[in-house]
C-alpha positions in Angstrom: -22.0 -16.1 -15.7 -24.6 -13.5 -14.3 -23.1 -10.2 -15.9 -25.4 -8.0 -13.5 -23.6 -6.3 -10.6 -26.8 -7.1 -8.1 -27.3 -10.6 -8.8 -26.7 -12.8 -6.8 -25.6 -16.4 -7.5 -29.0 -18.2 -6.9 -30.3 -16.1 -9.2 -28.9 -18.0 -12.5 -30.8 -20.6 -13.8 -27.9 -22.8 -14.2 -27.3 -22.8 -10.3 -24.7 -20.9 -8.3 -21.1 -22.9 -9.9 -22.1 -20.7 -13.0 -22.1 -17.3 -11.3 -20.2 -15.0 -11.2 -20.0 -15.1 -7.2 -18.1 -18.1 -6.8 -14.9 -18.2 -5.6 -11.9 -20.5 -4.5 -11.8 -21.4 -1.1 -8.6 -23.4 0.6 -7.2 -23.5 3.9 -4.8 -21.0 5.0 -1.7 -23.3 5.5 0.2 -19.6 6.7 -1.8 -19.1 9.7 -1.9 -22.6 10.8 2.1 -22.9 10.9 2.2 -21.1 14.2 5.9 -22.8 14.5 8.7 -23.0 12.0 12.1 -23.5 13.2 14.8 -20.8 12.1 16.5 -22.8 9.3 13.1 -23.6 7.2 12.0 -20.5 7.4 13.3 -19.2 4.2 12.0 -22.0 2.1 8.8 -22.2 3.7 8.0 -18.7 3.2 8.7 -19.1 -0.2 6.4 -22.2 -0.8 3.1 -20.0 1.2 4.0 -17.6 -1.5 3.5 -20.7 -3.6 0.4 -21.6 -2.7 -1.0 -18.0 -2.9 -0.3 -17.7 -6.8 -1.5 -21.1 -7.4 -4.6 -20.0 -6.1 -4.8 -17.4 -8.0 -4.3 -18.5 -11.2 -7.0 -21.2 -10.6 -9.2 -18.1 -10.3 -8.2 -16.6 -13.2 -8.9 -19.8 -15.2 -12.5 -20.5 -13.2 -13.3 -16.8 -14.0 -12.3 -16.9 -17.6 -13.8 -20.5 -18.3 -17.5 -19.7 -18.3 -19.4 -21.4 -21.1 -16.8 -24.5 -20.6 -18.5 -24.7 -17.7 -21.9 -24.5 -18.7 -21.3 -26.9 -21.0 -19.7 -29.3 -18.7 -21.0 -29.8 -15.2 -17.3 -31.9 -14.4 -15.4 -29.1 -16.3 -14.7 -26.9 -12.9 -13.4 -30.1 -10.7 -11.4 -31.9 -14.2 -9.7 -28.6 -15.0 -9.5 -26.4 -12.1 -9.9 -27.8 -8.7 -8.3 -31.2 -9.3 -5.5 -29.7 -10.9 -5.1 -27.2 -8.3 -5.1 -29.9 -5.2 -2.4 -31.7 -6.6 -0.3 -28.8 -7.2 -0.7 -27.8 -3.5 0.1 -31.6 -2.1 3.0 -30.9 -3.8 3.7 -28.0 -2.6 2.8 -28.9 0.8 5.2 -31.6 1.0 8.1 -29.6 0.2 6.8 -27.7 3.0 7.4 -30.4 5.0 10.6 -31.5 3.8 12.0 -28.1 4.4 10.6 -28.6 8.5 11.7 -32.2 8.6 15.6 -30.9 7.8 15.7 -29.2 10.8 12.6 -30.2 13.4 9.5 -32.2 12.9 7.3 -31.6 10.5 3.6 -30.6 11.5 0.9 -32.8 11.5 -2.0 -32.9 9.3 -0.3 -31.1 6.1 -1.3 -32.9 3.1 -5.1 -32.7 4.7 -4.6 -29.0 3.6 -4.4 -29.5 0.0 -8.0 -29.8 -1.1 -10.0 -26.3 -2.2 -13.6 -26.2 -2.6 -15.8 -23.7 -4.4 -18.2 -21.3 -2.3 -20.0 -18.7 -4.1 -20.4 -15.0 -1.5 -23.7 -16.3 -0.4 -21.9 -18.6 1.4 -20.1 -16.5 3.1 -22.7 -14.1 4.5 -24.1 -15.7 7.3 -19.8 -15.6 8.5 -19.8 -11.8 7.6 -23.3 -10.0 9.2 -22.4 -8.6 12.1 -19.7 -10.3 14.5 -17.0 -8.6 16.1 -13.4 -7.8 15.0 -10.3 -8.8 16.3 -10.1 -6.1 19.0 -12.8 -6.5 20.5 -14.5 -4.1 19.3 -18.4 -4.2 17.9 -17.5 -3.9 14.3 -21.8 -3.7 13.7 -25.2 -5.9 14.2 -25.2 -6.9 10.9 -28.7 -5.3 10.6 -30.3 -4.4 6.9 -27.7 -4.9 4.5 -28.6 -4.4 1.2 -32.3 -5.2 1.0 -33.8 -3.1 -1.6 -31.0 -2.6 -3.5 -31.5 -4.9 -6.8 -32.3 -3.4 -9.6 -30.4 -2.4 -13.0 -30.5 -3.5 -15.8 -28.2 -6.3 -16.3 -25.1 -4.5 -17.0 -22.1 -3.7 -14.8 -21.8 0.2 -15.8 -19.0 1.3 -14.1 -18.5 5.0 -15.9 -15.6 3.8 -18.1 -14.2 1.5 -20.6 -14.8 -2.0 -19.3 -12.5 -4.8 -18.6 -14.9 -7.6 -17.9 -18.5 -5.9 -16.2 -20.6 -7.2 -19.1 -20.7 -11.2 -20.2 -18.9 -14.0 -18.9 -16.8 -13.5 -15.5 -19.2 -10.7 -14.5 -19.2 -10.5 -10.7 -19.4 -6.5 -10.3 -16.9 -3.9 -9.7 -14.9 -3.1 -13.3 -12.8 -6.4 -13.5 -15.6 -8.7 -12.7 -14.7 -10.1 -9.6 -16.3 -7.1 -6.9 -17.4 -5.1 -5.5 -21.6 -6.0 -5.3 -24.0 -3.7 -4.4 -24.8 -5.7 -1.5 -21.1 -4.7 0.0 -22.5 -1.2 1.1 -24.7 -0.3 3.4 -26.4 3.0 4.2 -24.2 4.4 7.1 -27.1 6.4 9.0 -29.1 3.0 9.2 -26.0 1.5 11.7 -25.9 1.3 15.0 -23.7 2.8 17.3 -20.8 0.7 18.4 -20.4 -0.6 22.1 -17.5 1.5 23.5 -14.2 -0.2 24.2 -11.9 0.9 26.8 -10.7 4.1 27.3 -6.7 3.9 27.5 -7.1 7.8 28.5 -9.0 6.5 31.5 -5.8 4.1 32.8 -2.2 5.0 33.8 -0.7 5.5 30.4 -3.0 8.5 29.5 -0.8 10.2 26.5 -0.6 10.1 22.9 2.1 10.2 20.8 1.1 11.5 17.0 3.7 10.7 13.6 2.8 12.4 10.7 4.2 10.6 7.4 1.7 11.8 4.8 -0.7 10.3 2.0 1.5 8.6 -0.5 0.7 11.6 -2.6 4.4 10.9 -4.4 2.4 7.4 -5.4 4.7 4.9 -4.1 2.7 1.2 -4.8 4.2 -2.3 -5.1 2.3 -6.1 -4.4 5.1 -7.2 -2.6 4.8 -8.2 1.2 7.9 -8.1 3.1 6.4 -9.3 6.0 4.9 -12.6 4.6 6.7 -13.1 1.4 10.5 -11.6 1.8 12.2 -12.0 -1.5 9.0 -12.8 -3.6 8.0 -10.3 -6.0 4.1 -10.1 -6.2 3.6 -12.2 -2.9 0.9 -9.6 -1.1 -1.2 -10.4 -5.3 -2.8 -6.2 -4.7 -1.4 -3.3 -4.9 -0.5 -1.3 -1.5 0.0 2.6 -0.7 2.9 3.2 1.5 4.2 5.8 3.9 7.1 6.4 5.8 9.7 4.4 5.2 10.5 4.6 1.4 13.0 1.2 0.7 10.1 -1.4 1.2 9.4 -3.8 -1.1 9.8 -8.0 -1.1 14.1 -7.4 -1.0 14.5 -5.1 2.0 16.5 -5.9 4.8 16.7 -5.1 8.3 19.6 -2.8 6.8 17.9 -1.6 3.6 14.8 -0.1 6.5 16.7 1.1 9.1 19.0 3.2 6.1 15.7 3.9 4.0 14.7 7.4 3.2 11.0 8.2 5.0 8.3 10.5 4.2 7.6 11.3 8.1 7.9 14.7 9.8 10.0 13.4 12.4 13.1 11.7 11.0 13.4 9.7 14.2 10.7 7.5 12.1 11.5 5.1 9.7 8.9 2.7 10.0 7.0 1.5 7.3 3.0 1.4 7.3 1.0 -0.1 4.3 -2.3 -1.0 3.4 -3.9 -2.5 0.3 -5.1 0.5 -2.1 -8.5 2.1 -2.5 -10.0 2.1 -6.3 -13.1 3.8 -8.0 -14.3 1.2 -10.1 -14.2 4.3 -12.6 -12.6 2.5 -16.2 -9.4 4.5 -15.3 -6.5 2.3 -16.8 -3.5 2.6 -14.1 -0.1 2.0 -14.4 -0.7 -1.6 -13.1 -3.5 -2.7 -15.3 -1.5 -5.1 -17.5 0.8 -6.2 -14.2 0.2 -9.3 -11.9 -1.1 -7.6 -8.7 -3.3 -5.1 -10.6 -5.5 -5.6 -13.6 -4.4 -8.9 -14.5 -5.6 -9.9 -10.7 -8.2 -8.0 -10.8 -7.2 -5.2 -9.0 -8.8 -2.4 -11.4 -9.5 1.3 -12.0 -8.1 4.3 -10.3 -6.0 4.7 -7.5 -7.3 7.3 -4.9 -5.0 9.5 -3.4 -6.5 9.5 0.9 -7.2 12.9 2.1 -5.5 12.9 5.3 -3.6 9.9 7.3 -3.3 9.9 11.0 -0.7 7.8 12.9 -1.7 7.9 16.7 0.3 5.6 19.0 -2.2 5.2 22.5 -1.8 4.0 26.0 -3.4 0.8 27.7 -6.6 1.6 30.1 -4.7 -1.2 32.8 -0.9 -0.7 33.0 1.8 1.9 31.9 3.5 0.6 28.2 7.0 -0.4 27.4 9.0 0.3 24.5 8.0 -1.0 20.8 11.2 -3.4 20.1 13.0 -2.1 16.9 11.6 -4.0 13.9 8.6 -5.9 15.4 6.2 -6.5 12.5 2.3 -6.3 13.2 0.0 -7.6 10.6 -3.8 -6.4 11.5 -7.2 -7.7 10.1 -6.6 -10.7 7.4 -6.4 -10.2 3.8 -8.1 -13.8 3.0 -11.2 -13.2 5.5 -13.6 -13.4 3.4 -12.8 -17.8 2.8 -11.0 -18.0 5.9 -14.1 -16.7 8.5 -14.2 -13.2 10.7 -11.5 -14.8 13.4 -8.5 -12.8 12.5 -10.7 -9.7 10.7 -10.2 -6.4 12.1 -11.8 -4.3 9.2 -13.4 -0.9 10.7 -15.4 1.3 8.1 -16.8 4.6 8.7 -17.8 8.0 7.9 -16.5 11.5 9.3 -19.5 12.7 11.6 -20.5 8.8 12.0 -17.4 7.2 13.2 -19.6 5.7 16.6 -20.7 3.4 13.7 -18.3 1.2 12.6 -18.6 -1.6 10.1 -16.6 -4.9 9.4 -18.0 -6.7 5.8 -19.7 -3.7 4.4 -18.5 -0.1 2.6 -20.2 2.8 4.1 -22.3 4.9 2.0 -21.6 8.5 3.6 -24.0 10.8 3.1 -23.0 14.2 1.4 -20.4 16.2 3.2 -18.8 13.0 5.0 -16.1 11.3 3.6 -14.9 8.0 4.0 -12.8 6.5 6.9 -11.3 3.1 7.1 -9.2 2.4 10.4 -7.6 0.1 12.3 -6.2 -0.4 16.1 -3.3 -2.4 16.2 -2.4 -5.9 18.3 -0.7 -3.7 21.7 0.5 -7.1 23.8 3.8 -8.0 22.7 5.5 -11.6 23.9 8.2 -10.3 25.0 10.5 -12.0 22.8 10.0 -12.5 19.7 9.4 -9.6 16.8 7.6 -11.6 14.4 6.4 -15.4 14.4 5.8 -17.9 11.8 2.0 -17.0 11.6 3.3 -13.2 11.6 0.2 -13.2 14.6 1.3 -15.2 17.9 4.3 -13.2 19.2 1.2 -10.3 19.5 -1.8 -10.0 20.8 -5.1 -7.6 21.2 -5.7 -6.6 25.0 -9.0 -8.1 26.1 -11.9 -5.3 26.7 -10.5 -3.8 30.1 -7.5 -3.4 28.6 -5.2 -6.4 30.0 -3.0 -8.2 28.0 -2.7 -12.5 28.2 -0.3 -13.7 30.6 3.5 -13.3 29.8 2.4 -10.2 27.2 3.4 -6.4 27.8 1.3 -3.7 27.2 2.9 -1.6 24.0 2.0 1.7 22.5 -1.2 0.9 20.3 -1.1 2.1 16.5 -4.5 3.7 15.7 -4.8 4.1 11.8 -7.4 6.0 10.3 -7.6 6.9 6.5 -9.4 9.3 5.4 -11.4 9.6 1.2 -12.9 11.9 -0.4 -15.0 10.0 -2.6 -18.5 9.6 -3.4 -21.6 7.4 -2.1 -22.1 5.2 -5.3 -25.3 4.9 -7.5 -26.3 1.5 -6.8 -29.5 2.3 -8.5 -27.7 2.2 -11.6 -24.7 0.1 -10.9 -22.3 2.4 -10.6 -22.6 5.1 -13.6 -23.5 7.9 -12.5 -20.8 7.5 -9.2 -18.6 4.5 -9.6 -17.9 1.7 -6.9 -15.3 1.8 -4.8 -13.4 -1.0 -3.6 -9.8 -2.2 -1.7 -7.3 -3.9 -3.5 -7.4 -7.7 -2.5 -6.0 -11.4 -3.6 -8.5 -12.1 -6.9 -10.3 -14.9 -4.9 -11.6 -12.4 -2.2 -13.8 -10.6 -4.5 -12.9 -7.0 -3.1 -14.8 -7.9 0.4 -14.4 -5.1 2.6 -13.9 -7.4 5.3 -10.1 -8.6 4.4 -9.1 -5.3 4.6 -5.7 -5.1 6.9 -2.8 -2.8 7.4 0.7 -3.4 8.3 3.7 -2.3 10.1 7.1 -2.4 10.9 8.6 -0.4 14.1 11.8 1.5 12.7 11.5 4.4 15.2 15.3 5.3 16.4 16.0 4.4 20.3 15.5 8.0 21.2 11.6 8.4 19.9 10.6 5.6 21.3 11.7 6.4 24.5 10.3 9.9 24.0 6.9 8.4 22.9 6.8 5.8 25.7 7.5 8.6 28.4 5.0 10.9 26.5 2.3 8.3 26.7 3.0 6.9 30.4 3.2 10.4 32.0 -0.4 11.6 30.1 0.8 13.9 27.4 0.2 15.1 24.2 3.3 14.0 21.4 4.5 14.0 18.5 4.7 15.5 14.5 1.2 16.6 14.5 -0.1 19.0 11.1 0.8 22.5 12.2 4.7 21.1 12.4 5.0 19.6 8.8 5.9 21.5 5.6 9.4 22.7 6.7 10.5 20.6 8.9 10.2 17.5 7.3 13.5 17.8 5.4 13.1 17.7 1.6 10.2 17.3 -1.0 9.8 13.5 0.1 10.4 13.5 4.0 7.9 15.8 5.4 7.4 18.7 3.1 4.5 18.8 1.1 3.7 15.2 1.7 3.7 14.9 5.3 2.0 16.6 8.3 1.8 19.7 6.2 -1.4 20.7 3.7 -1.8 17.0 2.7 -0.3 14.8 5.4 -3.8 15.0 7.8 -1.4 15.2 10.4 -2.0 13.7 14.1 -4.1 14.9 16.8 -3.5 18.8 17.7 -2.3 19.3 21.5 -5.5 18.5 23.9 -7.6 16.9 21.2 -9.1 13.8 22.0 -8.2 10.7 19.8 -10.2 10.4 17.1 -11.2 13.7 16.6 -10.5 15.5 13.4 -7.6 18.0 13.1 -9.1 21.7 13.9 -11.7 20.6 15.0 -13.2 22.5 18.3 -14.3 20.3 21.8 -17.4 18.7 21.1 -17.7 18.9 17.5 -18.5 16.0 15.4 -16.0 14.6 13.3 -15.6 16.1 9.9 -17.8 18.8 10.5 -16.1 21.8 9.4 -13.0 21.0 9.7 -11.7 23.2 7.3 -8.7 21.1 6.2 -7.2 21.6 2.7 -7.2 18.5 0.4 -4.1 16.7 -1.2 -3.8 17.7 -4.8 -5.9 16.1 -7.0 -3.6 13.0 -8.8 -3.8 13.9 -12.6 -4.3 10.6 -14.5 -2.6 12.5 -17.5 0.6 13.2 -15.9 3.8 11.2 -16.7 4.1 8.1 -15.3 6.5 5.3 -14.2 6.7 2.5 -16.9 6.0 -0.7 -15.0 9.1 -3.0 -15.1 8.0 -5.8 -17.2 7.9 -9.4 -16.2 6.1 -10.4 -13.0 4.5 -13.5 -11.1 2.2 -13.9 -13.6 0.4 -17.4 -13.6 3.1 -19.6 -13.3 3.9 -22.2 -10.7 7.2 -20.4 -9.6 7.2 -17.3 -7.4 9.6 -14.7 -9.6 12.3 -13.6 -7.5 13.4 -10.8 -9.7 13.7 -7.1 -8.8 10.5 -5.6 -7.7 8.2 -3.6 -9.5 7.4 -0.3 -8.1 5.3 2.5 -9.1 5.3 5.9 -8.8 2.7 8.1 -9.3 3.7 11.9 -9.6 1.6 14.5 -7.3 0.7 17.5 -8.8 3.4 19.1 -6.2 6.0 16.8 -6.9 7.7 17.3 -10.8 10.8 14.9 -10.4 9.2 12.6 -7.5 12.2 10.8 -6.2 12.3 6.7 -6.8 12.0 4.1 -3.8 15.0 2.8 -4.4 17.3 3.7 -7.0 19.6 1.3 -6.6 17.0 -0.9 -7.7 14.2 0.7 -9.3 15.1 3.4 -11.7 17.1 2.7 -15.0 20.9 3.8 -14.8 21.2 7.5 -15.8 24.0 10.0 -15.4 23.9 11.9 -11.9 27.5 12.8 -11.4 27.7 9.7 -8.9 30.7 9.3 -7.1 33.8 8.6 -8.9 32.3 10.6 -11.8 34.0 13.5 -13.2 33.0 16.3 -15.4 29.0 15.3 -15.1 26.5 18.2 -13.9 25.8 18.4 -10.5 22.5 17.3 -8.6 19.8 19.7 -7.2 20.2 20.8 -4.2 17.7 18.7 -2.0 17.8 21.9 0.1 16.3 24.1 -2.8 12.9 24.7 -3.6 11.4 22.1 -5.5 10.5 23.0 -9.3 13.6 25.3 -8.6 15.0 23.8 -12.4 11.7 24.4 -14.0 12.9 27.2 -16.7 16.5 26.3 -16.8 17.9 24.9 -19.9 20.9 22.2 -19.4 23.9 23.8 -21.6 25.1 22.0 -24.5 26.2 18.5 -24.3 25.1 18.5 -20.5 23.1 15.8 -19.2 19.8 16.6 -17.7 20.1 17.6 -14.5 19.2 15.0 -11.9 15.6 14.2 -10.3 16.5 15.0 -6.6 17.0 12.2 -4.6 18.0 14.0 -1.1 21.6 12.6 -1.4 24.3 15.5 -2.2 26.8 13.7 -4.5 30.5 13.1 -3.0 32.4 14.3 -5.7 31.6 18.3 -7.0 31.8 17.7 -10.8 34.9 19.9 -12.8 33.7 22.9 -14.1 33.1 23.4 -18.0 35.1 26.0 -19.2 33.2 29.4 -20.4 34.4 32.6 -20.7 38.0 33.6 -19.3 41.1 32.6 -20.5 39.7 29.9 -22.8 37.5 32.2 -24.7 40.1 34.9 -25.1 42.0 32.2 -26.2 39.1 31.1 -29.0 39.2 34.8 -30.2 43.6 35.1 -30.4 43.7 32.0 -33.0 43.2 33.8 -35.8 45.2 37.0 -35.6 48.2 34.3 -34.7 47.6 32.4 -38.0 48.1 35.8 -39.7 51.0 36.7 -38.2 53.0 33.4 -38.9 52.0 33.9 -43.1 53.1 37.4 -43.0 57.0 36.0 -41.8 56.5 33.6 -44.0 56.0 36.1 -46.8 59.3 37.9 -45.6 61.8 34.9 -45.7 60.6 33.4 -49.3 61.3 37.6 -50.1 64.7 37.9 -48.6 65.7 34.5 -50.3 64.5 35.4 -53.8 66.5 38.7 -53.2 69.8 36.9 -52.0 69.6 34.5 -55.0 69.1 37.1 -58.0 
């Protein structure tokens, strides 16, 4: 396989099935089951998740099985694909077993079992230009890439390599992406065609949340939305903020009682996207784990610089509440093999962000950072808080702002994320300033255009009323950046991590959306705008050990406990765990019904406030602080007082019973002689 990060498939004398560029492409049975009755549910989620890993390993083997298939032009169909298609009828007809118990199965299933190999190139003329899913010009797909081969035939990545040289060599440090040809030179875009303006329309307000930048670390590959109870189902790694209890095995319950990382505790919602990595040679935490390196998904995790959560009116109609727990999935993590229909990828750069692109990574110029966002589906059905596809109970308003018939205008969730990192050196693929790339199933080769974020309303009754009536009557809401720090309640629910130096915050009262915090009327995004950067993450800090175990490249989902990661900020010394029933190993924390165990921190102290303070004797360690004060105040030890007077009376007592001892053996001798 071509081992150079520029070449492109047709450039390998043995024709494009031996590049590195190709890729598995099968139908998307998920978004074509736009109906599965109650009772199947369950199963069939389980089976998509099915058909996700089998898809996956198949890469892995394609990727890993170069020279078999230079030496055998059948090797690829005999070994991989064949295989693969019959595992999937299978699959496919317990599918429709499970719909058949309960309803009729769909039509057409077993026509979705056969995959065929593309390589990238096949995929461009789908990708250039084309607009996303909001209607919004995502870019012309003008010069993209031209003049950008070069190098010198090795992948050069700045590190340690896992892949970039030899067989499997597809760019970016694990050999499957990023390509030079996914950037493009942000000054040479066009300006974007302006959607509505929902400041323009009868819902005028905004309503800001500020829940931080995952500085705590918090990752998993789990997707509750689309794979409850399937460890590994999302196949990449996601940051999360907010709530703090998601992974594949949360509940309705588990969310609404979760601990969450925004300002406002009235927030509990959860809002993921798949990670950002330099492609650097930095071994994470995940690099031996299914959903990280052994997918693919390689080199360090970045840390955004700021994360703004703005919920917007509609340009046509006043909006009605966001029902508790709707899920919204936006953009498609598979677009790059399943078309641009469902994409809703918008990259950027602060002081550019009237350029948008869809398939490529900006390269910012110096000073300007890089900004991926997205604006949510805002026409709910009125019924329904999720659907079978996890896409038809929402909707995107059409450009003036209307929603289709029988849909309600909701607040809109505007996400922008916000790096600090580095135009790469293309010129010399990637050594002197690494690639960058999001975290995506192995098949998609890192494309920036399956790049997607999700969410789950857990707002409490009161804050969404408080937002709907902020945005309906044209005001300015919310936890913007000025109110985190101390109001945020703990190290891990505001604090540091949220709305304060590193949470970005939301808009500041009478700035316009999409303007920078601090900056003045007028000025250009990310132009001075003075705000202080997260802590750097210190890859030699202490980290969590991966649980081991995982998806791996079996046939059979694992529905074990999740894996989640944590990955200390340099704020943060005892980061509290996700879930500790679940995540952390069992350790002594004076729990309730315990006695005589040392007490927790207080979550009202200052963290670090333990930092010098040696645990006496025999004492467990004190606790990391997990905001819960523990039920049962542990028994004092005893020190001092009574018991150490006692310690020092022993021995004068000792003396006193020899000495009468001494007198009765005397008085006897004396009576006897």
């Amino acid at each position: 396989m071509a081992a150079n990060v520029y070449a492109s498939a047709t450039e390998d004398d043995q024709g494009p099935w031996t590049s590195g560029s190709v890729t598995i492409d099968c139908p998307d049975v998920g978004s074509r089951l736009t109906s599965v009755p109650d009772g199947a549910g369950e199963e069939v989620d389980r089976e998509l998740a099915l058909l996700d890993q089998q898809i996956a390993a198949a890469y892995q083997q394609l990727q890993g099985s170069a020279q078999a298939v230079r030496d055998d032009a059948g090797f690829a169909d005999n070994a991989v694909m064949n295989p693969l298609k019959e595992k999937r009828a299978a699959t496919l007809e317990r599918i429709g077993i499970a719909i058949d118990r309960v309803a009729d199965r769909p039509e057409g299933l077993s026509d979705l079992a056969a995959c065929t190999l593309r390589t990238a190139d096949d995929n461009a003329g789908e990708e250039a230009g084309g607009n996303g899913g909001d209607g919004q010009n995502q870019g012309d797909g003008q010069d993209q890439g031209d003049g950008q081969q070069g190098g010198d035939g090795q992948q050069g990545n700045g590190g340690e390599g896992d892949g970039q040289q030899g067989d499997g060599g597809n760019g970016g440090q694990a050999g499957n992406g990023p390509v030079a040809a996914d950037f493009v030179d942000i000054t040479t875009v066009q300006p974007a065609q302006q959607a509505a303006d929902p400041g323009a329309g009868p819902s005028q307000g905004t309503f800001a949340t500020s829940c931080g930048v995952n500085a705590n670390g918090l990752f998993n590959s789990d997707n509750v939305i689309v794979a409850p109870g399937v460890t590994n189902g999302a196949h990449h790694f996601h940051d999360y903020v907010g709530n703090q209890a998601n992974d594949a095995f949360a509940s309705d319950d588990d969310l609404a009682n979760g601990e969450t990382t925004c300002v406002d505790q009235g927030d509990k919602s959860t809002y993921y996207w798949p990670v950002l990595r330099l492609q650097n040679g930095t071994q994470e935490q995940d690099a031996q784990s299914p959903g990280g390196g052994i997918e693919g998904n390689a080199g360090e995790i970045v840390t955004p610089k700021e994360v703004t959560l703005t919920f917007v009116g509609n340009p046509r109609s006043e909006v009605t509440a966001i029902p508790r727990l709707l899920r919204i999935i936006t953009g498609d993590a598979k677009a790059f093999v399943n078309g641009t229909a469902n994409a809703n990828a918008s990259w950027s750069c602060t002081g550019f962000e009237d350029r948008q692109l869809k398939d490529k990574y900006p390269l910012c110029p110096n000073g300007s950072d890089v900004v991926r966002s997205f604006s949510f589906q805002s026409c709910w059905d009125g019924n329904n808080i999720d659907s079978a596809n996890h896409r038809t109970h929402v909707a995107f308003a059409a450009a003036d702002g209307s929603c289709p018939a029988g849909f309600k205008a909701i607040p809109q969730l505007v996400q922008r994320i916000v790096y600090d990192v580095d135009a790469p050196s293309l010129q010399d693929g990637g050594r002197t300033t690494p690639l960058f790339a999001v975290d995506s199933f192995p098949e998609q080769l890192h494309k920036p255009v399956t790049d997607h974020g999700d969410f789950i309303n857990v707002f409490d009754e009161n804050l969404m009323n408080e937002m709907v009536d902020c945005i309906n009557e044209g005001r300015t809401c919310g936890a913007g950046g000025d109110n985190g720090g101390d109001n945020g309640g703990g190290d891990n629910a505001g604090g540091d991590n949220a709305g304060g130096d590193n949470g970005g915050g939301a808009e500041q009262p009478g700035q316009e959306p999409g303007e920078e915090p601090g900056e003045e009327p007028g000025q250009e995004p990310g132009q001075g705008d003075g705000q202080e950067q997260p802590p750097a993450q210190n890859p030699e800090e202490p980290q969590t050990e991966p649980a081991a175990g995982g998806a791996g490249a079996t046939d059979t989902p694992r529905t074990a406990e999740p894996r989640v990661y944590t990955k200390p900020s340099a704020k943060a010394t005892e980061p509290a765990a996700e879930n500790p029933a679940k995540d952390t190993p069992a350790q002594d924390t004076g729990a309730k019904g315990e006695i005589g165990t040392p007490a927790t921190a207080d979550p009202d102290e200052a963290p670090n406030q333990n930092e010098n303070q040696n645990p006496a004797p025999d004492q467990s360690p004190v606790a990391a602080d997990t905001g819960d004060t523990p039920s049962v105040v542990p028994a004092p030890q005893a020190q001092g007082g009574l018991a150490e007077t006692g310690a020092n009376l022993w021995p004068a007592a000792a003396g006193a019973l020899l000495l009468i001892g001494g007198f009765v053996v005397l008085r006897r001798s004396t009576k006897s002689s």
